[in-house]
C-alpha positions as CSV (number, residue, x, y, z in Angstrom):
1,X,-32.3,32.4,-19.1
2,X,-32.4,28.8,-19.1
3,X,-29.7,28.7,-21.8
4,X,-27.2,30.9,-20.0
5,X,-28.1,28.9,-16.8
6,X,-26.6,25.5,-18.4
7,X,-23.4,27.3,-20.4
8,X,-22.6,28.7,-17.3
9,X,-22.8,25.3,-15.7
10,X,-20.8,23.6,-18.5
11,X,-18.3,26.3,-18.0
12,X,-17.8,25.8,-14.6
13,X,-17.6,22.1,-15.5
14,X,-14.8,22.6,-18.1
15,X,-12.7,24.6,-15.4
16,X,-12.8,22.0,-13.3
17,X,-11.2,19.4,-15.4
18,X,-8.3,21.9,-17.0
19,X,-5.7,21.4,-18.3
20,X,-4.1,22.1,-15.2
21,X,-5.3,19.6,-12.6
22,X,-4.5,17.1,-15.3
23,X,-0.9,18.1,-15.2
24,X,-0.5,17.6,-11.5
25,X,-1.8,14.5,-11.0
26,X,0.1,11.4,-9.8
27,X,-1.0,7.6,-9.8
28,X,1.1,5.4,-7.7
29,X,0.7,1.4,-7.8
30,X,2.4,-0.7,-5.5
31,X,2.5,-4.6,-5.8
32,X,3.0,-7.3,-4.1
33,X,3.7,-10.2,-5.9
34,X,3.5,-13.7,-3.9
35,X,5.8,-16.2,-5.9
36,X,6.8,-18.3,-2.9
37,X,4.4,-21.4,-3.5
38,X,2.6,-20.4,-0.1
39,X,0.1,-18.7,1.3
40,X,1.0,-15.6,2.9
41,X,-0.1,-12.8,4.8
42,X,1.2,-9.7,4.8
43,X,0.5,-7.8,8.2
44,X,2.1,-4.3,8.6
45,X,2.1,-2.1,11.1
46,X,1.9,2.0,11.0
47,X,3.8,3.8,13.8
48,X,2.2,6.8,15.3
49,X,3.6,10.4,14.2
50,X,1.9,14.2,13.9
51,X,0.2,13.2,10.1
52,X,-0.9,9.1,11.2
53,X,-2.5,7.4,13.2
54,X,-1.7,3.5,14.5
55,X,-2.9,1.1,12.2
56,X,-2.8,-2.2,11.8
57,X,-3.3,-4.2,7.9
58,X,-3.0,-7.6,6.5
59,X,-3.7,-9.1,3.7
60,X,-4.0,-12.4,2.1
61,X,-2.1,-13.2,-0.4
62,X,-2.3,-16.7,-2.3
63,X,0.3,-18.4,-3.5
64,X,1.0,-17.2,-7.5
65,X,-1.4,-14.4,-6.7
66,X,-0.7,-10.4,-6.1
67,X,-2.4,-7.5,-4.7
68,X,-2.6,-3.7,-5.9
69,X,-2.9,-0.7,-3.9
70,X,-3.6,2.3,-5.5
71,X,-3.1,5.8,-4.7
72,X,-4.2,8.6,-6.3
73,X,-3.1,12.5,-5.7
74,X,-4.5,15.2,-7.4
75,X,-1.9,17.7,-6.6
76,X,0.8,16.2,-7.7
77,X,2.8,15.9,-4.5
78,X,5.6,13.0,-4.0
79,X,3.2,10.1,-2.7
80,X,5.7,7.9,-3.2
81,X,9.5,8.3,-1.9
82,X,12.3,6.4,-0.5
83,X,10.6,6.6,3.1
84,X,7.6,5.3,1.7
85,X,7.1,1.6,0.3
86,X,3.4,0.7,0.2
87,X,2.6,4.2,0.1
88,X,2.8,4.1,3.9
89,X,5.1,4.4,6.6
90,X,5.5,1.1,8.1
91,X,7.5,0.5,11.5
92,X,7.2,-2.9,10.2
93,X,6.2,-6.0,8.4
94,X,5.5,-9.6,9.2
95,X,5.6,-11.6,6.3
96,X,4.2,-15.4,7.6
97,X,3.7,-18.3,5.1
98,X,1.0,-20.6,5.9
99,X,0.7,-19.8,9.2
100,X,4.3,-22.3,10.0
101,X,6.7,-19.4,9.2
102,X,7.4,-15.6,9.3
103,X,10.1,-13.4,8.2
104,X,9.8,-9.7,10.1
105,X,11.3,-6.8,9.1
106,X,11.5,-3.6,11.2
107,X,12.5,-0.1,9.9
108,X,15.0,0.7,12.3
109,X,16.6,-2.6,11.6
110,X,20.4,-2.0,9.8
111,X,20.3,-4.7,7.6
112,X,18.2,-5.7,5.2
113,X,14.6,-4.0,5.5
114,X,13.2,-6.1,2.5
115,X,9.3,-5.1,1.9
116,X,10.5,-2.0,3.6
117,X,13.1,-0.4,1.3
118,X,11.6,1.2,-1.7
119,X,15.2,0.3,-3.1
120,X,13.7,-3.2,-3.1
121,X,11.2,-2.7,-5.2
122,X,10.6,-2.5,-9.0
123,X,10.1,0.8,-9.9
124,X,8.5,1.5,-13.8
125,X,7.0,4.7,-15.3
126,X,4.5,4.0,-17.4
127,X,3.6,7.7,-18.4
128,X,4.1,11.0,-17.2
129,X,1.8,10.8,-14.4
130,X,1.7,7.1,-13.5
131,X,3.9,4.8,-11.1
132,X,4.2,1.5,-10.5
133,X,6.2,-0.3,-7.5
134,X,7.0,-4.0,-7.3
135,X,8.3,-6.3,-4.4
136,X,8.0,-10.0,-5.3
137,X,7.9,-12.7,-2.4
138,X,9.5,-15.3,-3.6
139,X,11.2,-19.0,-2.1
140,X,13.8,-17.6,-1.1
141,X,12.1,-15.5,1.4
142,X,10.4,-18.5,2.7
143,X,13.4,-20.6,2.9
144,X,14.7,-17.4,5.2
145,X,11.7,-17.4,7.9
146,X,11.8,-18.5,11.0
147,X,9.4,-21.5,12.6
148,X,6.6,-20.1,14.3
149,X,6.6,-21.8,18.1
């Protein structure tokens, strides 16, 4: 009895990790790449709809550093889309370097949307299943914010 007990288990195990979950499943990087020679932080804000909430994020980001956010869907659904940089829906971005300067944009700006567009970005398929987005901060960007009063 014990014996049927674990192939049963084992069994159930197996279903679990089909084929078939495996071919529906999506991993989406995004990265943001910090090439300006300042510190900056990247503080973005989420706007309020049916599906999210209001949220608030920033992150540090070093000069000649990046950071990585992962996302992960199981089903295979489109996590990441023109509508969607970050893997978010931002109303908008401040982009501040060092604390002296800051470059905003807004996603009902339109002009340029920078961090916003997904056209912006670098996108690269590395397999079947896997994504990865890049938007790279650079001088230029810096030499484009305004002084903080």
């Amino acid at each position: 009895m014990k014996n049927k007990v674990i192939i049963f288990v084992i069994a159930i195990v197996s279903l679990f990790f089909s084929c078939d979950r495996m071919e529906t499943y999506t991993n989406v990087q995004f990265l943001v790449i910090n090439n300006s020679a300042h510190n900056v932080k990247l503080h973005y804000f989420v706007f309020m709809t049916a599906y999210y909430s209001v949220k608030d994020t920033i992150f540090h980001i070093p000069e000649n550093s990046e950071i990585r956010i992962i996302y992960e869907d199981d089903m295979g659904s489109s996590i990441y889309g023109s509508d969607s940089p970050l893997g978010l829906r931002p109303d908008s971005v401040y982009i501040t370097f060092d604390n002296t300067k800051r470059i905003i944009y807004r996603q009902d700006d339109s002009f340029d949307k920078g961090i916003l567009d997904i056209n912006n970005y670098v996108e690269r398929k590395t397999d079947e299943h896997n994504y990865e987005f890049s938007y790279t901060i650079t001088g230029e960007d810096y030499n484009n914010a305004e002084k903080l009063k």
